[in-house]
C-alpha positions as CSV (number, residue, x, y, z in Angstrom):
1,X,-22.7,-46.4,184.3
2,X,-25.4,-47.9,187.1
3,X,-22.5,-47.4,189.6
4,X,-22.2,-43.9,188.6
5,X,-25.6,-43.0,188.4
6,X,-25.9,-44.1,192.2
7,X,-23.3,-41.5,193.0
8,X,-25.4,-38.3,193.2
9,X,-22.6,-36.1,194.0
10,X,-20.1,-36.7,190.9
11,X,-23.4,-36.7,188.9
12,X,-24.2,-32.9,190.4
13,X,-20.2,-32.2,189.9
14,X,-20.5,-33.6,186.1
15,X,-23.7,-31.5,185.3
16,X,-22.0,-28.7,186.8
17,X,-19.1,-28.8,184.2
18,X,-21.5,-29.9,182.2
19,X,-23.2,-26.4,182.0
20,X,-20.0,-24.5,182.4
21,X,-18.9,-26.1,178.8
22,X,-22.2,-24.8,177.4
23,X,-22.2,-21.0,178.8
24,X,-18.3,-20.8,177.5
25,X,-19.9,-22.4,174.1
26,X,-22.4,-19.9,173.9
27,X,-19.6,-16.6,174.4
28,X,-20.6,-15.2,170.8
29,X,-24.3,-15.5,171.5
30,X,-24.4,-14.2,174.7
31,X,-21.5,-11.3,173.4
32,X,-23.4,-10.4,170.6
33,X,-27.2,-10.8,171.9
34,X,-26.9,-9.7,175.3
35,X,-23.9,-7.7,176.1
36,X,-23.5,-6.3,172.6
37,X,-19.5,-6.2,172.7
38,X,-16.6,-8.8,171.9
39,X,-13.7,-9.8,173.7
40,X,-11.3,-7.2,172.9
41,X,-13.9,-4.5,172.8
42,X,-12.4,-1.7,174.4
43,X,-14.9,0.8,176.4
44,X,-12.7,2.8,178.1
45,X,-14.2,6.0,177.2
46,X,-18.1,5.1,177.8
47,X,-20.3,5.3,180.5
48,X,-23.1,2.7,181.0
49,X,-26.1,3.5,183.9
50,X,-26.2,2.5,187.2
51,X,-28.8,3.0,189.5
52,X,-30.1,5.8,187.2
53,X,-26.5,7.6,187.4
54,X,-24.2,7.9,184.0
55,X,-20.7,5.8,185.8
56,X,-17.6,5.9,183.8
57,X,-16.3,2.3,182.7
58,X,-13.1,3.1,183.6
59,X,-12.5,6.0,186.3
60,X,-10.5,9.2,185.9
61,X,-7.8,7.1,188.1
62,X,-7.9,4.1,186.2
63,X,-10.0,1.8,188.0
64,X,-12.6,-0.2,186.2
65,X,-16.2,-0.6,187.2
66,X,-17.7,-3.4,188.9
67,X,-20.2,-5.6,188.5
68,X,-23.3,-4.3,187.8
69,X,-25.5,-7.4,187.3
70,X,-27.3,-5.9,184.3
71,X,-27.1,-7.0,180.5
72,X,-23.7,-4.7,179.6
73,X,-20.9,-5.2,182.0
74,X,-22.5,-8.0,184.0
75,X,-19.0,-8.8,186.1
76,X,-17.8,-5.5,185.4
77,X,-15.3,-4.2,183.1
78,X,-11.3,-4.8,183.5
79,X,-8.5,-1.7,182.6
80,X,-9.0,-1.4,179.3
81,X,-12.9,-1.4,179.2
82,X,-13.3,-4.9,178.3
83,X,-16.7,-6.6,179.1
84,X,-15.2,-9.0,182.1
85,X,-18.1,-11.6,181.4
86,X,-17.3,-11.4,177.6
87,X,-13.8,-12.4,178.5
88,X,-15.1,-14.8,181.1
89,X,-16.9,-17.1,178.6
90,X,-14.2,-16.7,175.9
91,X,-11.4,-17.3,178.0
92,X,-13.2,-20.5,179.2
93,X,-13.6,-21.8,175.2
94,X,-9.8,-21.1,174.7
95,X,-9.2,-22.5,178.3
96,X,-11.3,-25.4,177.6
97,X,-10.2,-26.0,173.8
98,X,-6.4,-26.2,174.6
99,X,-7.0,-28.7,177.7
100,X,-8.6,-31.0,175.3
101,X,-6.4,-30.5,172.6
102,X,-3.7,-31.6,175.0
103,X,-5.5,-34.0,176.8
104,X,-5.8,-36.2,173.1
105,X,-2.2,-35.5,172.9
106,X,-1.5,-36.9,176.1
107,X,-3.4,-39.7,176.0
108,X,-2.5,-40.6,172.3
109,X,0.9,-40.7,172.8
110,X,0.5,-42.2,176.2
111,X,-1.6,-45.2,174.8
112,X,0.8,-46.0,172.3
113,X,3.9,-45.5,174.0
114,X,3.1,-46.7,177.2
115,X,1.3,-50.5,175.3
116,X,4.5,-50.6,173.3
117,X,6.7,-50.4,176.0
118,X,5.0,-53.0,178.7
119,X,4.1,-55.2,175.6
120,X,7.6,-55.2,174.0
121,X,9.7,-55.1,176.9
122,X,13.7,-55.2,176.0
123,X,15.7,-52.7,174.5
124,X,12.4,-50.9,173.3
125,X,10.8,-50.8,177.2
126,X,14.1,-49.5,177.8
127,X,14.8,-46.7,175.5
128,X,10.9,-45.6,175.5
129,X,10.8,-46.2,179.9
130,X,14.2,-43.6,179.6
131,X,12.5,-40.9,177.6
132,X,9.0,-41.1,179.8
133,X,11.8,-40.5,183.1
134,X,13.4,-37.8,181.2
135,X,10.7,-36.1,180.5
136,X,9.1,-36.9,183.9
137,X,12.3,-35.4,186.0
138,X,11.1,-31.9,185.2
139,X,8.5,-30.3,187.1
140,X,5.5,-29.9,184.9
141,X,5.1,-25.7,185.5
142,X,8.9,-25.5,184.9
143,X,9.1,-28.1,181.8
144,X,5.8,-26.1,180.6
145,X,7.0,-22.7,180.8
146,X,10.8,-23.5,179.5
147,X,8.7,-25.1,176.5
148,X,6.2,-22.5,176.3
149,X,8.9,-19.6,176.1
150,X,10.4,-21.0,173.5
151,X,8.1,-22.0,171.2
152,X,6.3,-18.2,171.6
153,X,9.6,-16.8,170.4
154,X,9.8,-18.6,166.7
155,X,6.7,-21.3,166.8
156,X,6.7,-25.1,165.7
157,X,7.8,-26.0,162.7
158,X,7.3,-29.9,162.3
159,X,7.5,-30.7,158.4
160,X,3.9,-32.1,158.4
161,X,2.6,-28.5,160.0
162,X,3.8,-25.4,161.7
163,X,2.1,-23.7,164.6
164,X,2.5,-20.1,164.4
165,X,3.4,-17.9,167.3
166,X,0.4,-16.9,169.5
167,X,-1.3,-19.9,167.9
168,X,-3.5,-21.7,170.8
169,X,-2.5,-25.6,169.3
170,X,1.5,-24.1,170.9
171,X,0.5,-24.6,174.9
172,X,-1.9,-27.4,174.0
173,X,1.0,-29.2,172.3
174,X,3.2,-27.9,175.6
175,X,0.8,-29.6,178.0
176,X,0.2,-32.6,175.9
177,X,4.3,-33.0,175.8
178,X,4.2,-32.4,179.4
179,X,1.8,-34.5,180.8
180,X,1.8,-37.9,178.6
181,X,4.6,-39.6,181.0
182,X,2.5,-39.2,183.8
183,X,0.2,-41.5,182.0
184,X,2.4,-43.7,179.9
185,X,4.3,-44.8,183.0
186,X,1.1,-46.7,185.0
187,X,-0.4,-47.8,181.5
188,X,3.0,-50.0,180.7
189,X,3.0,-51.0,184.0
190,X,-0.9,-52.7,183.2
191,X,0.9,-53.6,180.3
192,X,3.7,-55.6,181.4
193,X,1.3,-57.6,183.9
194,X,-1.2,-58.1,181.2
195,X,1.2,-59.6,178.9
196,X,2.1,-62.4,181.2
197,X,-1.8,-63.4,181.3
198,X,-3.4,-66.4,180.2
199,X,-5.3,-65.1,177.2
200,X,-2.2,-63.0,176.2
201,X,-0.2,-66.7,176.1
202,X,-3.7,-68.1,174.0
203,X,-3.3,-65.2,171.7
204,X,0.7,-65.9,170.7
205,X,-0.1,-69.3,170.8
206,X,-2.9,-69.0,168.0
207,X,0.2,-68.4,166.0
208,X,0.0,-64.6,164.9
209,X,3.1,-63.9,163.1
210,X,5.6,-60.9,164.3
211,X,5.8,-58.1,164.1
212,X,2.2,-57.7,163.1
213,X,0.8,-60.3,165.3
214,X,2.5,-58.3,168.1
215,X,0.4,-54.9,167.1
216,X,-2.5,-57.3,167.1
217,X,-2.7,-58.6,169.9
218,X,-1.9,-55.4,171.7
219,X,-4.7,-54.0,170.0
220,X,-7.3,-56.6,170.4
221,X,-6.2,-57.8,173.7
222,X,-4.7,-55.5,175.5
223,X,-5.8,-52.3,175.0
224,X,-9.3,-53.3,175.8
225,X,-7.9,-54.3,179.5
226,X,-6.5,-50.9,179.2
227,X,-9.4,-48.8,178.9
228,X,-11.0,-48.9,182.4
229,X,-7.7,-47.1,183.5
230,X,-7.6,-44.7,180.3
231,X,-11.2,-43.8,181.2
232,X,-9.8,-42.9,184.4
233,X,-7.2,-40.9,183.4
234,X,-8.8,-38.9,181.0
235,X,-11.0,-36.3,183.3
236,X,-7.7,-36.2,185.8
237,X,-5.5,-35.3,182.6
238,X,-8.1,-32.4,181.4
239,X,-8.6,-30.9,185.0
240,X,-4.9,-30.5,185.3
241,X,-4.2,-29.3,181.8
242,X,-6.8,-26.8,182.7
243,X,-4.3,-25.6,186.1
244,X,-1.5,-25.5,183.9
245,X,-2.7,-23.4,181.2
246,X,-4.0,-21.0,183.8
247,X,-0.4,-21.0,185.4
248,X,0.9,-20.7,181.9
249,X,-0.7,-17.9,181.2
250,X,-0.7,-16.3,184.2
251,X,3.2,-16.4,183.7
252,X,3.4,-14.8,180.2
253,X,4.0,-18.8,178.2
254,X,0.6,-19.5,177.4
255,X,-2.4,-18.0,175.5
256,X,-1.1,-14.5,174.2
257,X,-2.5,-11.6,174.2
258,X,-5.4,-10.2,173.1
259,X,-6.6,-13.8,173.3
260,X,-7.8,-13.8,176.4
261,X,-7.6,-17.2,179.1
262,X,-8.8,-17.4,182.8
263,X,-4.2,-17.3,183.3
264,X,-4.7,-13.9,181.4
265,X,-7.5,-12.3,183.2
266,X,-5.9,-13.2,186.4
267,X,-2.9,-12.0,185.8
268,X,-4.1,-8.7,184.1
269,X,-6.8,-8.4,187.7
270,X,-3.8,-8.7,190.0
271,X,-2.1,-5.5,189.2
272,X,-5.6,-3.6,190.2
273,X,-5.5,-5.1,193.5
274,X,-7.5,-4.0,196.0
275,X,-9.5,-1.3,193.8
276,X,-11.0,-3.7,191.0
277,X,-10.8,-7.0,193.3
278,X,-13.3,-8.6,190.7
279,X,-10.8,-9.1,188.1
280,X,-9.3,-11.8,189.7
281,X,-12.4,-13.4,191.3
282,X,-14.1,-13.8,188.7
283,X,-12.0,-16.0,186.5
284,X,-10.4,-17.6,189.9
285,X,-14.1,-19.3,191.2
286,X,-14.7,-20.1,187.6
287,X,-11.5,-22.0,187.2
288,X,-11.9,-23.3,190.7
289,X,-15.4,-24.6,189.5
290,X,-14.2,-26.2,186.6
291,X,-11.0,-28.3,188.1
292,X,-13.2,-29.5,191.1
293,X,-16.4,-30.5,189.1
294,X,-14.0,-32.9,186.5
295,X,-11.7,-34.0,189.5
296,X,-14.8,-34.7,191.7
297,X,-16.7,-36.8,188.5
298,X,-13.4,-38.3,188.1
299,X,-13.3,-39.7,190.9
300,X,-17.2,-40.9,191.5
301,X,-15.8,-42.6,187.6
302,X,-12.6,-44.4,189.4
303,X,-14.5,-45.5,191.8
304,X,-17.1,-46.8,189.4
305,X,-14.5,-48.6,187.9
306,X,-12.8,-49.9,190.9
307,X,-13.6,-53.7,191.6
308,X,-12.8,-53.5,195.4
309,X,-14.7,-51.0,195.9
310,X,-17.7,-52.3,194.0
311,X,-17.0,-55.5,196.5
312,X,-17.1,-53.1,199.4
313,X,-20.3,-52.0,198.2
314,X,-22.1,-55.2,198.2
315,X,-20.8,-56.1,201.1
């Protein structure tokens, strides 16, 4: 944390995302307080003022307004007469919700597949090091959207619950499934070279019977050798399950609509380009914003945690 707090530029990035958590937390306040409209509001038949002049939300031709930088219609309005800031800030919650959602998905099963493998070793490193390469071998936008598709059709029906079509736990789950190998396969390698260490041999030798000594000891020594590396890959995983919901989306195999997502807004702004050019801005700096601030604090975090740089450092 001291070696963190020296690094004023992750600390600006984290505070950054930071307050862009907050605004998208505060969507129904500011929707119902200050713009006076939900999400799927549609306006397409008003007129708000501008510059003393009665404007049409939507023109004659089709093309929405623009920003205004007032209380209604801040960022503008998109085809449909929808409050674009409104759909800004509650894009980012659903945004924001499914990449954690599928970042504790990731690194759950990453954890406890990726321990059990490098701990275990033999024919269950083998089978479980086969499934991570299977999984692995696909591209993650192609492996997301194959997913994604397919579950939007009839859902997920697991015994224990079902996610519903259009539900936003379905491309959370997709990006959890997606991503966890990309995580499992460094933490088993930590694993396997862990195991071979001296306190490792001290624990066994204290006599733990299997198979539960086995769980205890990866619990109570491993894992805790693990977690400089989980912290690590925790921001990395969330900034990229952010990209690939946005991609998702964008593609028709994420959030549905009317839910909207920054992949939705951007995709629904691209048809209106050149005429309403702010329906694609607006949700692309924000999404830019958010991926660089977590990958920037990530890595202020890695090196934090890195002991050759914290060597270089006090040299």
């Amino acid at each position: 944390m001291r070696a963190v707090a020296h690094n004023k530029v992750a600390l600006a990035f984290g505070a950054l995302f930071v307050a862009i958590v907050v605004l998208c937390l505060l969507a129904p306040v500011y929707a119902r307080d200050i713009a006076h409209t939900g999400p799927n509001d549609n306006h397409i038949t008003e007129t708000v003022n501008v510059g003393g002049k009665r404007v049409d939300v939507v023109s004659p031709i089709g093309v929405p307004i623009g920003p205004t930088w007032k209380e209604r219609f801040l960022l503008g309005a998109d085809s449909n007469g929808r409050d674009v800031a409104v759909r800004l800030l509650y894009g980012g919650r659903n945004s924001l919700e499914i990449a954690a959602i599928a970042t504790l998905i990731t690194m759950v099963l990453a954890i406890v597949l990726g321990t059990l493998a490098g701990y275990m070793r033999g024919i269950t490193d083998g089978v479980l090091s086969r499934v991570f390469d299977l999984v692995w071998a696909y591209p993650a936008v192609l492996l997301g959207v194959a997913l994604g598709v397919a579950l939007a059709v009839g859902g997920l029906d697991l015994g224990v619950f079902t996610l519903h079509s259009g539900s936003l736990l379905l491309p959370a789950f997709v990006i959890g499934i997606v991503f966890f190998p990309y995580v499992a396969k460094p933490l088993r390698g930590h694993a396997l070279s862990l195991r071979e260490r001296e306190f490792v041999d001290a624990a066994r030798i204290m006599g733990y019977p299997p198979p539960l000594g086995s769980v205890r000891i990866m619990v109570s020594e491993i894992l805790p050798n693990l977690t400089s590396s989980i912290v690590v890959f925790v921001p990395l995983i969330v900034a990229n399950a952010i990209l690939l919901e946005a991609g998702l989306s964008y593609l028709g195999a994420g959030v549905q609509a009317p839910n909207p997502s920054w992949g939705t807004m951007i995709a629904d702004g691209i048809r209106l380009i050149p005429g309403a050019i702010h329906l694609v801005l607006v949700p692309g700096i924000m999404l830019m914003l958010t991926v660089l601030s977590v990958n920037v604090f990530a890595d202020g975090v890695r090196d934090a945690l890195d002991p050759k740089a914290i060597v270089r450092g006090r040299l």
